[in-house]
C-alpha positions, 0 to 999 in steps of 0.5 A: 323265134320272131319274123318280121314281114316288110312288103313294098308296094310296086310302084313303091310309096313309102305309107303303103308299106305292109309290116307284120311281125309275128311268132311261131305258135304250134297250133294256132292260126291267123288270118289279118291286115298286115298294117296296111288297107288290103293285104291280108295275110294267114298265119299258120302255127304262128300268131302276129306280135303287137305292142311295139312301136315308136315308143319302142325305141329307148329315150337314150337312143340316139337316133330316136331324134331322127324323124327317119329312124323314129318313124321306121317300123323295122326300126321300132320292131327291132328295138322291140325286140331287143328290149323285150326279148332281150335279141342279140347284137348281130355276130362280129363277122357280119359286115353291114352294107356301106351304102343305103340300099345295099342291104339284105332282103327277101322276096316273096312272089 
C-alpha cells in the first residue's frame, strides 16, 4: 500500500508545496525533507517511494502537453503508480468533483 503526503503552506505558494509518497515497510524508519527546504518528516514502518516524476507520465498521455498537469507531482505520482504498481482506476461509483477546488483532502494539524 502506497500514500501520498501533499502539504500546503499557509499563506499557499505554489513551489513550497511539500510532497512525499511513501510505502508501508514493518520495521523500518525514516526520517527526511519531504521535497521542500524544512519540512521534515519520520516514518515509521514505512519508507519514502523515489523514482517518480515528470518523466512518469507516458508519452500518450494527453494532458502531458498541459504545463499544469506536467509539472503537478500528485499527477506524476499517480501515474507512478499506475505504470508501476499497476493501481487501479477509481471504482464506477465514485463521482469526481464538478468544480476545481472541490475535491477531496485530508488534513493533518
Amino acid at each position: 500500500m502506497a500514500w501520498y503526503l501533499c502539504a500546503l503552506p499557509n499563506p499557499w505558494k505554489w513551489s513550497d508545496n511539500a510532497h512525499l509518497a511513501f510505502e508501508g515497510a514493518p520495521g523500518e524508519q525514516w526520517e527526511g525533507a519531504a521535497l521542500v527546504p524544512g519540512l521534515y518528516v519520520r516514518l515509521d514502518n514505512a519508507r519514502p517511494i523515489a523514482g517518480w516524476g515528470e518523466h512518469s507520465i507516458p508519452e500518450s498521455e494527453p494532458r502531458r502537453k498541459s504545463y499544469r498537469f506536467r509539472t503537478c507531482r500528485n499527477y506524476q505520482f499517480a501515474w507512478w503508480l499506475r505504470t508501476e504498481r499497476d493501481a487501479p482506476d477509481a471504482p464506477p461509483e465514485y463521482v469526481p468533483p464538478k468544480r476545481p477546488g472541490e475535491g477531496e483532502q485530508m488534513s493533518l494539524m
